[in-house]
N, C-alpha and C positions, 0 to 999 in steps of 0.2 A: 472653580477649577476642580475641585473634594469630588461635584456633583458628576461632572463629564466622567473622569474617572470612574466614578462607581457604577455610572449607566454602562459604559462601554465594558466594564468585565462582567456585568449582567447579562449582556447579549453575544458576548464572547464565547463560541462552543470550538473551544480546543481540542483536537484528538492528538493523545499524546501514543509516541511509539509502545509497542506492546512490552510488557515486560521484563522477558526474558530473551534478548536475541542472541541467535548463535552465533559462537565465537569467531567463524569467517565467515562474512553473509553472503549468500547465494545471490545472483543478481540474472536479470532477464535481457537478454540482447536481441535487436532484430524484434522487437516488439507493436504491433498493431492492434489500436482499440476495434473492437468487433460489435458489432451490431447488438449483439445480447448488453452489453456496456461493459462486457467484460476484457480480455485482453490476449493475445497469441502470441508466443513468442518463443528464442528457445533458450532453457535454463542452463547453467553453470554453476557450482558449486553447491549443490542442492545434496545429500546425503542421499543413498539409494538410487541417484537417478542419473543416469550416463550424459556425462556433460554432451550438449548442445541437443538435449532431445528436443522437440518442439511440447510443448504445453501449453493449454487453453484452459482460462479460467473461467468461473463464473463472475457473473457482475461486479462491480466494482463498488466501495460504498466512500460517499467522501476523499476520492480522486483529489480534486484540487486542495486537498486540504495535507493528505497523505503522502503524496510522488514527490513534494517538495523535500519531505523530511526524509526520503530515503525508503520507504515501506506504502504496500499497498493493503488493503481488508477489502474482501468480497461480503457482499451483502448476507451468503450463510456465516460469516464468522472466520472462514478458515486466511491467512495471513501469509504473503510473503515481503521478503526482506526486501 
C-alpha cells in the first residue's frame, strides 16, 4: 500500500494557485472557449478595466486542472483569478 502511494504522488502534476491573489477577485461571466483554446468573455472586478467589458484571452494552459480551483494561466504565463 507504501508502494501505490509513492507511485501515484510520482505522477501527480498538481498546479497549485498563483501566489499572490488579489484581495477581491475579478471573475469572467458570459464566457466561451474559442478556437485558439483560449477564452472570451466579459470581466468584472478586474482593476483599470470597466466592469463588463468583453476580453479575449490567449490559450489556455492546463484548463481542467485550473477552472476547478477558481483560476485560469494562458500558455504566455499571464493569469486570471
Amino acid at each position: 500500500s507504501d508502494s501505490n502511494s509513492n507511485s501515484n504522488s510520482a505522477t501527480n502534476t498538481n498546479i497549485d494557485a498563483p501566489p499572490n491573489p488579489p484581495g477581491i477577485l475579478p471573475f469572467i461571466d458570459e464566457f466561451e472557449f474559442r478556437k485558439n483554446g483560449g477564452i472570451k468573455g466579459r470581466v468584472y472586478g478586474l482593476v483599470g478595466i470597466e466592469p463588463g467589458t468583453e476580453i479575449v484571452t490567449s490559450p489556455l494552459k492546463d484548463v481542467e486542472q485550473t477552472l476547478p480551483k477558481g483560476f485560469i494561466l494562458t500558455l504566455d504565463g499571464s493569469c486570471a483569478y
